[in-house]
DONU-35671 format. One line per field, with one value per residue (C-alpha): residue in three letters; x, y, z. Coordinates in steps of 0.1 Angstrom, whole numbers. Layout:
DONU-35671
r	Ala / ...
u	X / ...
v	Y / ...
w	Z / ...
***
This chain:
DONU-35671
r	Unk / Unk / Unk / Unk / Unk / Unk / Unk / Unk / Unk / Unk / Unk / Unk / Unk / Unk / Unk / Unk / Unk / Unk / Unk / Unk / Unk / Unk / Unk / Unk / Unk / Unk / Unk / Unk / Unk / Unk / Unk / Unk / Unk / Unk / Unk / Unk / Unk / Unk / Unk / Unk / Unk / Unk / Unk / Unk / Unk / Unk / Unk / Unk / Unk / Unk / Unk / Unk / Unk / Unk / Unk / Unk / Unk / Unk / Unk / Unk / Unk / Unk / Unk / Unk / Unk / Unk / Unk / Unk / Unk / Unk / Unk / Unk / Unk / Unk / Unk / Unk / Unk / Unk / Unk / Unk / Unk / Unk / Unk / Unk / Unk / Unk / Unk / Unk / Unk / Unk / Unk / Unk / Unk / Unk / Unk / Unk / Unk / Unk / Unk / Unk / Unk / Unk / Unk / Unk / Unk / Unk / Unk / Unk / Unk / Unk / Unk / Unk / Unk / Unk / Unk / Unk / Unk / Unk / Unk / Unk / Unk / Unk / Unk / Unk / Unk / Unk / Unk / Unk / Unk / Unk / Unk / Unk / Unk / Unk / Unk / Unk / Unk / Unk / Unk / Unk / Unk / Unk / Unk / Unk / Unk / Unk / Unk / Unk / Unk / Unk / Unk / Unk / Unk / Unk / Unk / Unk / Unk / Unk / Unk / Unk / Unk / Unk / Unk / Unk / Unk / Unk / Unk / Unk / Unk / Unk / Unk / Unk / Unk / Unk / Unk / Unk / Unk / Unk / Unk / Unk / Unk / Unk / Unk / Unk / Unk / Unk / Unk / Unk / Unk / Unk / Unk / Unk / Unk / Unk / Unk / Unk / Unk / Unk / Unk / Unk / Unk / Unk / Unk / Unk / Unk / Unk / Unk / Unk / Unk / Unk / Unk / Unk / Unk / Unk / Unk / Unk / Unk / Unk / Unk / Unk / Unk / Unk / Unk / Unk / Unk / Unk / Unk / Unk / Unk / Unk / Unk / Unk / Unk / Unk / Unk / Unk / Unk / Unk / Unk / Unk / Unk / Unk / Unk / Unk / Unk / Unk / Unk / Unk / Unk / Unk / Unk / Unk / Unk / Unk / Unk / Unk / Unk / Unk / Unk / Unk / Unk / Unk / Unk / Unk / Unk / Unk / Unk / Unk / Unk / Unk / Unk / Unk / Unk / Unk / Unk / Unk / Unk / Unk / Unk / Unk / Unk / Unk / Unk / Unk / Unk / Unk / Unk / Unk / Unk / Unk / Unk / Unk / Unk / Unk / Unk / Unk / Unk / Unk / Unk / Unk / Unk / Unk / Unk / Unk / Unk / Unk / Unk / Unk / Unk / Unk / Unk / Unk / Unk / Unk / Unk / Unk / Unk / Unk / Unk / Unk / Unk / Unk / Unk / Unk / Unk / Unk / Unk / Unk / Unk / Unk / Unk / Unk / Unk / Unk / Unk / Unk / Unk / Unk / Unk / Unk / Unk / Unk / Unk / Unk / Unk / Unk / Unk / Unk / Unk / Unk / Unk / Unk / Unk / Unk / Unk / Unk / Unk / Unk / Unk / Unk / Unk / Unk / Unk / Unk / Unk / Unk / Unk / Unk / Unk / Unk / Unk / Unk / Unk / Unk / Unk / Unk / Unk / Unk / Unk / Unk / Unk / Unk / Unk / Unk / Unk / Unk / Unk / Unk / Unk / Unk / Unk / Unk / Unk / Unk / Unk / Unk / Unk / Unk / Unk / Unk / Unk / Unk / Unk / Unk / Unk / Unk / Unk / Unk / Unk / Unk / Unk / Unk / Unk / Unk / Unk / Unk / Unk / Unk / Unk / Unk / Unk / Unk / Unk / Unk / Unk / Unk / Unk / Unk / Unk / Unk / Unk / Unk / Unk / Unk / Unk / Unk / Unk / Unk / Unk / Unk / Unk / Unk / Unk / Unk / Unk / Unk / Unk / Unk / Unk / Unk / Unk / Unk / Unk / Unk / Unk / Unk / Unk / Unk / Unk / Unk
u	1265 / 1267 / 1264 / 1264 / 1293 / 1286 / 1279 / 1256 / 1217 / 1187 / 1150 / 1119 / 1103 / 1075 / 1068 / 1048 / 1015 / 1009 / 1015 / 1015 / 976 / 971 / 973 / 957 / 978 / 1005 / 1005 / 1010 / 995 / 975 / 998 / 992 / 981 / 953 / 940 / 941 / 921 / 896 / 887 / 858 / 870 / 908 / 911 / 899 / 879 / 874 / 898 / 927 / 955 / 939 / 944 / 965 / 981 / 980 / 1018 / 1021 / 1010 / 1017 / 1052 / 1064 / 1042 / 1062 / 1096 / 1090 / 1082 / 1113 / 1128 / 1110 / 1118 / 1156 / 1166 / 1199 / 1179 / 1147 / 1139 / 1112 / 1104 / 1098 / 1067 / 1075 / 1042 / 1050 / 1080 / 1072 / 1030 / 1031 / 1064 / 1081 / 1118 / 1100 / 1071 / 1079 / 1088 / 1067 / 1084 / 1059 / 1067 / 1103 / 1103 / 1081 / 1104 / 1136 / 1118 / 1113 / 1148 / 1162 / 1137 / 1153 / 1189 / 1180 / 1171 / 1203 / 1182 / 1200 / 1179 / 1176 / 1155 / 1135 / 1133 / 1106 / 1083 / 1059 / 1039 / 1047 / 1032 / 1002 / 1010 / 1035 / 1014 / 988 / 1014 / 1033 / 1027 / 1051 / 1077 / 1065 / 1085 / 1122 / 1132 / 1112 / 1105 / 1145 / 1152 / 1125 / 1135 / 1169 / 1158 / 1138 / 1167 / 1185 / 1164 / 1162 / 1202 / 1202 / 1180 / 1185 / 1218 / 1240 / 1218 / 1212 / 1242 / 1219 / 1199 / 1180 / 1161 / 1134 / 1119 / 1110 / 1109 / 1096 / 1067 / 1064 / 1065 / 1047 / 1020 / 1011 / 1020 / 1012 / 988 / 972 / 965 / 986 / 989 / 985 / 962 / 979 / 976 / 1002 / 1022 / 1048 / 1046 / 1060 / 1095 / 1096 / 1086 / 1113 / 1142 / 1138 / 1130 / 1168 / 1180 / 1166 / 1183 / 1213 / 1213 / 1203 / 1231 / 1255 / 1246 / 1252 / 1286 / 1295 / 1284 / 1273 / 1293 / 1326 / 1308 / 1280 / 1300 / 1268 / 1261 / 1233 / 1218 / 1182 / 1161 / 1151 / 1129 / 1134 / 1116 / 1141 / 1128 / 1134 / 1128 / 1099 / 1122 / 1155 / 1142 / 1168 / 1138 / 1124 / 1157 / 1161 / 1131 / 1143 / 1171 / 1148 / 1126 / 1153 / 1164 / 1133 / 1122 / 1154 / 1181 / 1167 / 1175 / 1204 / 1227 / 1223 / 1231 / 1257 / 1270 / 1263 / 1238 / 1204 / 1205 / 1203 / 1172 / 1151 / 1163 / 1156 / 1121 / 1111 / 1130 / 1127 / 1104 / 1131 / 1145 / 1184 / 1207 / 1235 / 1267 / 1267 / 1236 / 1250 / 1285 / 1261 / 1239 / 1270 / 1280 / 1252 / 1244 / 1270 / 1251 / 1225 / 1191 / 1170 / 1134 / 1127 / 1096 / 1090 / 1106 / 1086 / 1087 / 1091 / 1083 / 1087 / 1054 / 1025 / 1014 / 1031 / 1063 / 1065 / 1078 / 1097 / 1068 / 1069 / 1045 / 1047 / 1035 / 1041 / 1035 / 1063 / 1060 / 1048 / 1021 / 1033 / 1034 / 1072 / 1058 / 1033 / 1007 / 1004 / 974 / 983 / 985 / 1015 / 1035 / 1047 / 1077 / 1107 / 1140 / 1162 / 1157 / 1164 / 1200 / 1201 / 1192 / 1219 / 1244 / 1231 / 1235 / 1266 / 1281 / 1262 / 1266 / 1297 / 1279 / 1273 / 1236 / 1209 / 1176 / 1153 / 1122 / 1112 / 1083 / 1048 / 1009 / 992 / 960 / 931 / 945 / 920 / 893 / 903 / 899 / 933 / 947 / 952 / 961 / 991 / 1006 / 1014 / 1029 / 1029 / 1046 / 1073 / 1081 / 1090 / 1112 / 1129 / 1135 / 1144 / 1170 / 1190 / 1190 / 1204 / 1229 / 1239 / 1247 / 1270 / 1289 / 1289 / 1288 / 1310 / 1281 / 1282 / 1247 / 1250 / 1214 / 1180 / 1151 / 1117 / 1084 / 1062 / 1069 / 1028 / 1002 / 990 / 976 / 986 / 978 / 955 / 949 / 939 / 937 / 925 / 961 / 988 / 1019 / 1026 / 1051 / 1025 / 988 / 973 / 932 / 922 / 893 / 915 / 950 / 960 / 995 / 997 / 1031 / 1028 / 1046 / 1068 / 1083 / 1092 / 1104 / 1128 / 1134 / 1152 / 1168 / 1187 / 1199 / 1213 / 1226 / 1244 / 1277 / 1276
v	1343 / 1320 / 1340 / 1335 / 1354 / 1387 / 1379 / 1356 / 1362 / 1364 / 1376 / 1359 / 1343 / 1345 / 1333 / 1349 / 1335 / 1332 / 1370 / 1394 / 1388 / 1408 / 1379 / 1401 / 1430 / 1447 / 1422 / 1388 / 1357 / 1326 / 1301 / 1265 / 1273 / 1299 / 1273 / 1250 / 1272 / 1274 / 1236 / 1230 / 1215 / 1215 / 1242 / 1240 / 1275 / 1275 / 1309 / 1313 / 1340 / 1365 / 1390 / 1373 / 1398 / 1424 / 1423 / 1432 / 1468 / 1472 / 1460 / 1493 / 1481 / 1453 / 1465 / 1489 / 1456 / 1441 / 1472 / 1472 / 1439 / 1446 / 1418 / 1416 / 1398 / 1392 / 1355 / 1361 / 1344 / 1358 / 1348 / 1332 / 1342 / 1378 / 1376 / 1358 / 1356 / 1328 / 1311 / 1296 / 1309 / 1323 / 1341 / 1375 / 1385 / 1414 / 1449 / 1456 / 1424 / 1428 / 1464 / 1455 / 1430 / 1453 / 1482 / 1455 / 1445 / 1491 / 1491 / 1466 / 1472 / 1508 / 1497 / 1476 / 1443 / 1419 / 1405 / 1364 / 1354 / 1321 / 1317 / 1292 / 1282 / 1265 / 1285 / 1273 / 1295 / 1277 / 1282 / 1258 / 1230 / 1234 / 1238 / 1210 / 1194 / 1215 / 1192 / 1163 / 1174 / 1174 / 1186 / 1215 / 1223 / 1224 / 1247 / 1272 / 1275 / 1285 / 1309 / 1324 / 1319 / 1340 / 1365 / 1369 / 1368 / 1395 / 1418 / 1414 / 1400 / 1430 / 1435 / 1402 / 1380 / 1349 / 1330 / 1301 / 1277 / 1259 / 1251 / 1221 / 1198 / 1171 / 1188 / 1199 / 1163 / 1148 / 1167 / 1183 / 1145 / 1121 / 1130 / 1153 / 1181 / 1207 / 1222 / 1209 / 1183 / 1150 / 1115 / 1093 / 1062 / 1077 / 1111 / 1123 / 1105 / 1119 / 1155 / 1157 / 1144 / 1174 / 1198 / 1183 / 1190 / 1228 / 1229 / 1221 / 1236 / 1272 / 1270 / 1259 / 1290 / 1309 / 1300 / 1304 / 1333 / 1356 / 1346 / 1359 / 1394 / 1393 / 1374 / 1356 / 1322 / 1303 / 1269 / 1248 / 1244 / 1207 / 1200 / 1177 / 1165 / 1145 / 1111 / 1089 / 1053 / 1041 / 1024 / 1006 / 973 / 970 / 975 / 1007 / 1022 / 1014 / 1024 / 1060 / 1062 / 1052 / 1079 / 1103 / 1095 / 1092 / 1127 / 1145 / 1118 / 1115 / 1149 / 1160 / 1130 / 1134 / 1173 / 1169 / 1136 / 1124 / 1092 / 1088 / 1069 / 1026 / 1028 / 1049 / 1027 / 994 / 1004 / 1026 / 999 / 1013 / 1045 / 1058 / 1077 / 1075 / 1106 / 1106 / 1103 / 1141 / 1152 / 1138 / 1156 / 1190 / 1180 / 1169 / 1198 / 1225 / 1239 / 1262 / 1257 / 1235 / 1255 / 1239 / 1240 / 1225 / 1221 / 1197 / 1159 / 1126 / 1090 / 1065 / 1028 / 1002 / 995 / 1020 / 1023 / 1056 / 1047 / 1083 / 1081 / 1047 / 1027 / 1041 / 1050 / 1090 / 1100 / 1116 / 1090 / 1074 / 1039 / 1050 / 1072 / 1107 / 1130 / 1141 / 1181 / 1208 / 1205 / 1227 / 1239 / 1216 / 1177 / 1174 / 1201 / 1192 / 1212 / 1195 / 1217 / 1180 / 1170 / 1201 / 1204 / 1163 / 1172 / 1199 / 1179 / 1151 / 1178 / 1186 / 1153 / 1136 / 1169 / 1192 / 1223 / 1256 / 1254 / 1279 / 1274 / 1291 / 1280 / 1274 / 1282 / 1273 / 1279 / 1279 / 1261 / 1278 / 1315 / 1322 / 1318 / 1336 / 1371 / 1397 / 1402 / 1367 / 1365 / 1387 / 1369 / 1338 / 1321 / 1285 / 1304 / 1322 / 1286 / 1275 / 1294 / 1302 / 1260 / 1261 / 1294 / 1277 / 1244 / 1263 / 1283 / 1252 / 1232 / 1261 / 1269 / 1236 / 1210 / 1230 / 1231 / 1260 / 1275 / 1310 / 1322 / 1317 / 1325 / 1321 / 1314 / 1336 / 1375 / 1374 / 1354 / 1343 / 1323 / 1288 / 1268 / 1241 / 1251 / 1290 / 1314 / 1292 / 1282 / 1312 / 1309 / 1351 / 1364 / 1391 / 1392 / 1402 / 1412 / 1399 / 1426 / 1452 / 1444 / 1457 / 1439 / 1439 / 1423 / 1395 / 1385 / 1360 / 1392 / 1412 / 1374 / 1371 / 1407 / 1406 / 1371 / 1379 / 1415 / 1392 / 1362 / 1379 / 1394 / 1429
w	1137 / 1108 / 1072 / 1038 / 1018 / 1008 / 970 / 983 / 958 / 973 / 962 / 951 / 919 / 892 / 862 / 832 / 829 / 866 / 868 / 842 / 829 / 794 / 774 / 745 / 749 / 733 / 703 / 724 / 708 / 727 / 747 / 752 / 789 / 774 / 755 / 785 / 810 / 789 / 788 / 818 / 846 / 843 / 865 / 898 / 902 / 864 / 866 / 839 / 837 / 813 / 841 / 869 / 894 / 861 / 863 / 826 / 837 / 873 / 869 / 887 / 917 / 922 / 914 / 951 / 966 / 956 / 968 / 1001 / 1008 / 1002 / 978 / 957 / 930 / 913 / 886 / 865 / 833 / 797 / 775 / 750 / 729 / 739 / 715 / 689 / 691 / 668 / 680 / 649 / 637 / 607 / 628 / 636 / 667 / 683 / 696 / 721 / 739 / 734 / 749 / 779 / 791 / 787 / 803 / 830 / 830 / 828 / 859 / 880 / 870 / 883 / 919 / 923 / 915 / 893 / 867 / 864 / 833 / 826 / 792 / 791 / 824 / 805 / 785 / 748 / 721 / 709 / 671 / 675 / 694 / 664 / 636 / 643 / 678 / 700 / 725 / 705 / 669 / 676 / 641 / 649 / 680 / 686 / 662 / 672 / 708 / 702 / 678 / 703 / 728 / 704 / 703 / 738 / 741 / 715 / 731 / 766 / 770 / 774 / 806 / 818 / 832 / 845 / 820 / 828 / 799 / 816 / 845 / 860 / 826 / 849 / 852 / 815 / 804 / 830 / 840 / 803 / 783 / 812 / 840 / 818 / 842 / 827 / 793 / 768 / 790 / 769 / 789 / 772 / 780 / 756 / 749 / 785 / 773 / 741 / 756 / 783 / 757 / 731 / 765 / 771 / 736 / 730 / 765 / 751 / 720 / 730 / 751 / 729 / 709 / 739 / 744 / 716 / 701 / 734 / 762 / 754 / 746 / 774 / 802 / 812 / 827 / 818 / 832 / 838 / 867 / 880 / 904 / 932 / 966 / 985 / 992 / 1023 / 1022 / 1047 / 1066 / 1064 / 1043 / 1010 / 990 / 1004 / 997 / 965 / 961 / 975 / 949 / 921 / 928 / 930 / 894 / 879 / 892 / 891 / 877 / 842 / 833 / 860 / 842 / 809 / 816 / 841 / 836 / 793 / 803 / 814 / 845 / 841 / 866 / 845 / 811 / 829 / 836 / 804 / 778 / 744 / 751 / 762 / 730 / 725 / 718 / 691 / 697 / 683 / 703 / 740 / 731 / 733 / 761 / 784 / 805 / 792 / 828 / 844 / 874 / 889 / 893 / 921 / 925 / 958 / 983 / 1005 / 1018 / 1010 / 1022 / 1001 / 997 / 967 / 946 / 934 / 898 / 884 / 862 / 861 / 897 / 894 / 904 / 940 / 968 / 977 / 1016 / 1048 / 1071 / 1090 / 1104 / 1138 / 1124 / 1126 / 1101 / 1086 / 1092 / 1091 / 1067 / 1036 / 1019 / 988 / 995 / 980 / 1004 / 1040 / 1063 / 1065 / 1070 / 1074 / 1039 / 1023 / 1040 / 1029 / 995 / 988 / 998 / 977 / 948 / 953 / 960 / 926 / 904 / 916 / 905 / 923 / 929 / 930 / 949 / 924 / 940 / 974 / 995 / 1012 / 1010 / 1041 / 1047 / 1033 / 1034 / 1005 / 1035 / 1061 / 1070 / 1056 / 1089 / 1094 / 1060 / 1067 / 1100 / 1082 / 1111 / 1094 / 1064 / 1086 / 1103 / 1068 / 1057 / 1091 / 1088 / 1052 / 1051 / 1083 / 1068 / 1037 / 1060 / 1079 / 1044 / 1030 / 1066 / 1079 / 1048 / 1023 / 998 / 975 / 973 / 953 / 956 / 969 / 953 / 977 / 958 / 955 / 955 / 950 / 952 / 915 / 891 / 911 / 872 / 880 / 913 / 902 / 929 / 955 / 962 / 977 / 978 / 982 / 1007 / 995 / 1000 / 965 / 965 / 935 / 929 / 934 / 929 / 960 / 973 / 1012 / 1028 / 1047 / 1081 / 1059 / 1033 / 1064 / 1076 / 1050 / 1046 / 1081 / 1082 / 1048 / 1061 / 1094 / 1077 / 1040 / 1049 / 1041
***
């Protein structure tokens, strides 16, 4: 049997504000995505995270599920609000939040699960959106995150070896400065540019600080997580794939080269012109080679042909429908989501070819239709759920054994089902049934799953 090497990380994700609830507890102030939920009609069941899957007190609870489900490790993200309430470098920080999370951090280093911290997953203090516009100030905005990074590095770093900055800035420029349909709700022909590039420089800069004053003590790595769908072009016309590669480097390219490479990609420039801000020659010398690693968030394959009216996609048309009619795969409960094991070995490779960086998988996962609707017991066999991720872990398997690509980790999404952000709890994405009323977690079919395919495929 085929298996991954022995030091080989596996476990499952979360992220602060879709789990821990308590947002006016133990001294944490308001984040942009508190102020968000509460505007009518920008989330889809009118819910928020004030109390989520109550995380922020039955973190215990789901430490023994990590434990039951056998994992090596456990990415979780820190609030950034919880810290420092306010945000700025000259706010105070807040102990409570500080010795929650390195409680957190004792409790999981005590089970043999190793620790790999988010710093930001999107929840930006909202006394920094108010004081001075957040994402949108460089000169600010800049120096505030790597104050918190160093904060963070300060307090948890002789503990925790993995350190990741953000996730998915895609989706933190585009969907909160763009589309509008994240915090802080902005719709901007302009702003989503100017967002992503000083996501790209705090990046950069908060690990620069890193390396240079932790790393040699704390023996860490540190990184980003992108997101990317892999695309494939409607058919084999020259103009449907180009349109595939444009996609690709608008949605993963026009942060992946600046990081990896020193340049945004000429696709992305051609089409954006002179909204497009520049880096200094000083500024690209700290971006260029500031991940250790490449951090992958990845979900689903797409087909692509040339035209639409997004720029934020490269001005091209998103589906599931090949030529003939059928669908690429099974149908998730979200639009956006189909199966499709193919393009996830395809996209590795294209990783590891383009970037030549170890890559972790830190998201991956499905949400089965309408599993907020039916009865627990079916809840808990979810078959469609299982056939994911039995697709997506060989896929994985078959791109590190048979393709050379060096996958380190895998990280499925979601330990729980949670706050899904606009969607709110209609959406679950849980190996992990969670009752709402009563916070009761029940395993699903898909834990147990995973729980077995990783104790057959890791080399002991």
């Amino acid at each position: 049997m085929a298996q991954f090497p022995s030091d080989f990380q596996w476990g499952f994700a979360t992220a602060s504000y879709q789990i821990e609830g308590s947002v006016d507890i133990g001294g944490r102030g308001p984040s942009i995505w508190d102020t968000f939920c509460k505007i009518p009609g920008k989330i889809s069941d009118g819910s928020s995270g004030d109390v989520a899957t109550d995380s922020y007190r039955l973190y215990k609870e789901d430490i023994e599920l990590l434990k039951f489900y056998g994992v090596k490790a456990y990415r979780f993200s820190l609030s950034w609000s919880r810290i420092i309430p306010i945000g700025g470098r000259n706010d105070p920080t807040n102990p409570e939040g500080i010795t929650f999370y390195s409680t957190l951090i004792d409790e999981l280093l005590k089970n043999n699960i190793t620790p790999y911290v988010t710093l930001y997953h999107w929840d930006l203090p909202q006394g920094l959106h108010d004081r001075y516009g957040g994402w949108l100030n460089k000169e600010e905005i800049v120096k505030d995150y790597v104050n918190y990074a160093k904060i963070c590095y300060t307090a948890f770093g002789d503990r925790v070896k993995n350190w990741i900055t953000f996730n998915e800035p895609w989706c933190i420029s585009c969907l909160g400065y763009q589309k509008g349909v994240f915090a802080p709700g902005h719709k901007s022909g302009t702003e989503p540019w100017i967002v992503a590039h000083n996501v790209i420089l705090s990046h950069a800069y908060a690990v620069k600080l890193y390396r240079e004053e932790f790393k040699a003590v704390q023996g860490g790595q540190i990184g980003i997580t992108l997101d990317c769908h892999w695309q494939l072009p409607y058919d084999e016309s020259p103009e449907n794939i180009e349109a595939a590669r444009r996609g690709i480097d608008f949605k993963l390219g026009r942060f992946a080269d600046p990081i990896y490479k020193g340049y945004y990609p000429d696709r992305v420039k051609a089409v954006i012109g002179d909204r497009l801000p520049q880096f200094t020659a000083e500024e690209i010398a700290v971006v260029k080679g500031s991940s250790d690693f490449f951090g992958l968030n990845t979900y689903t394959s797409q087909i692509v042909q040339d035209g639409g009216d997004d720029e934020t996609t490269g001005f091209v048309k998103i589906g599931f429908t090949r030529p003939d009619g059928s669908q690429l795969g099974t149908q998730a409960h979200v639009s956006w989501l189909q199966t499709y094991p193919p393009g996830f070995r395809s996209l590795l490779n294209y990783l590891w070819e383009t970037y030549q960086k170890p890559i972790y998988v830190t998201e991956n996962g499905f949400t089965v239709k309408d599993e907020s609707k039916i009865s627990l017991d079916n809840a808990l066999h979810d078959a469609p759920r299982v056939e994911y991720f039995n697709g997506y872990a060989e896929a994985m398997l078959q791109a590190v054994t048979e393709d050379g690509v060096p996958v380190k980790g895998y990280f499925a999404w979601s330990l729980l089902d949670n706050f899904e952000w606009a969607d709110g709890y209609e959406t679950r994405f849980g190996v992990t049934y969670v009752d709402y009323a009563t916070q009761k977690r029940s395993p699903k079919l898909s834990g147990m799953f995973l729980k077995q395919w990783f104790a057959d495929h890791v080399k002991a």
